[in-house]
N, C-alpha and C positions, 0 to 999 in steps of 0.2 A: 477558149473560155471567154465570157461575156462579159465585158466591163462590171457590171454588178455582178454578176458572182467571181467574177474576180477581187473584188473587195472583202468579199466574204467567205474568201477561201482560206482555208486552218492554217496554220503556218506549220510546218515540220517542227518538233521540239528538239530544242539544244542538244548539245553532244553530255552537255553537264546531266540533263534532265533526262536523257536515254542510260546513264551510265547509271543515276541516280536510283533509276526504277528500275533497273536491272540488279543492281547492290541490295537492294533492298526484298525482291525474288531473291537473291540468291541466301539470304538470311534467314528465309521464311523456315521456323517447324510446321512440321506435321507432316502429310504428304509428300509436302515436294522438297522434306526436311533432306540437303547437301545434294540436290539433283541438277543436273543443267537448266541455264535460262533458258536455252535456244529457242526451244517453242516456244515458251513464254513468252519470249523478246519478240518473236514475228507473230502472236496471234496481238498484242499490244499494237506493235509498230509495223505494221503489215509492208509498208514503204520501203522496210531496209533490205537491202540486198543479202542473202546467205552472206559472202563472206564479212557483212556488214555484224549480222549477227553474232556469226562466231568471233569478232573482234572484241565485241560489247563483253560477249560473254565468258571468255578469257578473263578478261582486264577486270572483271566482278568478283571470278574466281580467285585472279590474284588478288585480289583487295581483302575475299572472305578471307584466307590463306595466309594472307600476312600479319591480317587484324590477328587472328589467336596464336601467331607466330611471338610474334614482337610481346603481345601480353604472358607466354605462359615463359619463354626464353627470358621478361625482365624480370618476372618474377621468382623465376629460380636462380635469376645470377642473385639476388637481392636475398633470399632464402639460404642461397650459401654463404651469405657474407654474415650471416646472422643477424641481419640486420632487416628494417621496417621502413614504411612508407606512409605520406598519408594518402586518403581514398584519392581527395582533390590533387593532390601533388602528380598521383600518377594517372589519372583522368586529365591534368593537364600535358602531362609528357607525354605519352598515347597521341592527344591529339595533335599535337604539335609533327610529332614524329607520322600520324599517319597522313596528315592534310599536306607533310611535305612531299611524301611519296605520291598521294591520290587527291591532288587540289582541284577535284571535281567534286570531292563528299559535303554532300549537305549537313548539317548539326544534327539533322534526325537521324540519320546514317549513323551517323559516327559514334551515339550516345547508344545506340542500339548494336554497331560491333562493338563497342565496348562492354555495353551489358554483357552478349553472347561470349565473349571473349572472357570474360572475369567466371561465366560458366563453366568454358572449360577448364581454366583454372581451377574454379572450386574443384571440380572433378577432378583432378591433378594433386589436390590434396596443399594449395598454393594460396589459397587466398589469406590466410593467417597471418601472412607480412602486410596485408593492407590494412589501416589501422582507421 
């Protein structure tokens, strides 16, 4: 590579920014609604290695998987107690609880498993204790 276009060569993105747009595939409805990144991830980031891939997109999966985990499990400990929440209260515990497990999630990440997450919930018949 030649001094000037070595100046002007792309940089690799972050491990934060590959996880980032990986999380965010893996949240996508419609088509590719709960399907693997993998392809995704290598037509995206062509540079990564297969087992690079399957790393990323594991660690996505577990992040989708935890997000409605943690949401629809607080929710029904919280629905047996006969008791209530507010929206903001538990939009702050969510994210506290999920940014300590995955301190790679962006805000727009998180307000988006959130969303999806209070989906399933509603679906669950759960969201009534959010006030």
């Amino acid at each position: 590579m030649g001094l000037i276009s070595g100046l002007f060569a792309k940089a690799h993105p972050s491990r934060e920014k590959i996880l980032n747009k990986g999380f965010k595939m893996a949240m996508e409805f419609g088509e590719n609604w709960l399907q693997p990144v993998n392809s995704r991830l290598k037509d995206k980031f062509g540079f990564l290695s297969d087992e690079e891939i399957t790393l990323y997109s594991s660690i996505c999966k577990d992040a989708l998987d935890d997000s409605s985990s943690f949401i629809i499990g607080r929710l029904t400990e919280i629905a047996d107690e006969c008791e209530t929440i507010k929206d903001s209260e538990f939009k702050e515990e969510f994210e506290r609880y999920f940014l300590q497990k995955f301190n790679w999630v962006n805000k727009s990440n998180i307000k988006r498993a959130y969303s999806q997450g209070m989906y399933y919930s509603w679906r669950e018949g759960l969201t009534s204790v959010v006030k």
